[in-house]
C-alpha positions in Angstrom: -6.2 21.8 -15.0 -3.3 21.2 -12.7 -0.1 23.2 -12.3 1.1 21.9 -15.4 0.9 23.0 -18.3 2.5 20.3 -20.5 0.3 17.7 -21.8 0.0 14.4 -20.2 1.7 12.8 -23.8 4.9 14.9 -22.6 5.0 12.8 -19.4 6.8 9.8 -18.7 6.1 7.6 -21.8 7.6 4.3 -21.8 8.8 2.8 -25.5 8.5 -1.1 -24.4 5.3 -1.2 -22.9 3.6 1.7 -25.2 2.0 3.3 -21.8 2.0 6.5 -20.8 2.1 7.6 -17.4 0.9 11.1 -16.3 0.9 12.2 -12.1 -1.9 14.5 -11.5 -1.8 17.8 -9.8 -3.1 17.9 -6.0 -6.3 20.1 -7.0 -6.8 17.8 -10.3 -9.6 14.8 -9.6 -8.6 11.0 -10.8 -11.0 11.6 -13.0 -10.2 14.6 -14.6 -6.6 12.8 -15.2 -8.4 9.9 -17.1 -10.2 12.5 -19.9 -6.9 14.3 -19.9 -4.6 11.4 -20.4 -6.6 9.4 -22.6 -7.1 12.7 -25.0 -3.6 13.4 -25.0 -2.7 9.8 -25.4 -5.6 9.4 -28.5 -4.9 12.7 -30.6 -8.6 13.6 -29.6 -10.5 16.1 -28.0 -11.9 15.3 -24.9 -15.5 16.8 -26.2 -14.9 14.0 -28.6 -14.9 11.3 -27.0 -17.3 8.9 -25.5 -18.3 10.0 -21.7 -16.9 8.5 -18.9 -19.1 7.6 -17.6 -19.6 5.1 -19.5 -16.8 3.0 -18.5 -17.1 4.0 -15.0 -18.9 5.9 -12.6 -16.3 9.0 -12.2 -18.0 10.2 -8.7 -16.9 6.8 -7.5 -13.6 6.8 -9.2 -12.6 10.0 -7.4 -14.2 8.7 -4.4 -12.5 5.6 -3.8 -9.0 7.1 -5.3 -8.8 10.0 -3.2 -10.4 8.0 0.0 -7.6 5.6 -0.6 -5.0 7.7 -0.9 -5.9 9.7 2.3 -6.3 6.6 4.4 -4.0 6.0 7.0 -0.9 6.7 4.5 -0.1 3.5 4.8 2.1 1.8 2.3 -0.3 -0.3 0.8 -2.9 2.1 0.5 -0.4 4.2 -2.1 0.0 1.3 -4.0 -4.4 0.7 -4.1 -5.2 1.0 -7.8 -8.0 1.1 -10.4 -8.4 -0.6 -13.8 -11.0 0.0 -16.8 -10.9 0.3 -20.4 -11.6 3.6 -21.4 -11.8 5.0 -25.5 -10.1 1.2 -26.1 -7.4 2.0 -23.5 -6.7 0.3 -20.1 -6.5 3.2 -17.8 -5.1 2.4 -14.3 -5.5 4.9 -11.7 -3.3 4.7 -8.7 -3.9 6.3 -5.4 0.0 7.3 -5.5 -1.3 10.2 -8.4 -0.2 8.4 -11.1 -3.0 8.2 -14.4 -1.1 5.1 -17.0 -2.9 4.8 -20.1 -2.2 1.6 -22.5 -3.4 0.1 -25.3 -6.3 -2.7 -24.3 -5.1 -6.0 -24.0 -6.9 -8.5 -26.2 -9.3 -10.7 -24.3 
């Protein structure tokens, strides 16, 4: 997937927060980012884990992402975001390309 071929764990990871943050490729779908990420980030292979779908509808995640980050190009439509809990992560995707992955706040 992508033009990378370094995992999403080699991205950005930031130590005080414990997120990583991984920017998808231009022909890579939001939610193709989250399965990556979230694998990478867990030690676990995506076949292995729970589908996506259900935490969240993945056509409408890549929908409203990639409509959002078309729109206009308006400043506030690159800072637009999504939040779920995904494999016991919070995943946020933002329309800017970046996929952050942290552990799930307690409720």
């Amino acid at each position: 997937m992508g033009r990378h071929d370094d995992s999403p764990a080699d991205e950005l990871r930031n130590s005080r927060s414990n997120a990583t943050t991984y920017t998808r490729d231009p022909d890579e779908s939001p939610s193709e980012s989250v399965v990556r990420t979230v694998a990478a980030v867990t030690g676990t292979e995506p076949t292995r884990m729970d589908p996506l779908y259900e935490s969240i509808d993945p056509d409408a995640l890549d929908t409203v992402v990639e409509s959002t980050a078309t729109a206009a190009g308006t400043q506030s439509n690159t800072r637009s975001s999504v939040r779920f809990r995904y494999q016991g992560r919070t995943v946020t995707i933002h329309a800017d390309g970046r996929t952050v992955v942290s552990p799930a706040a307690a409720d």
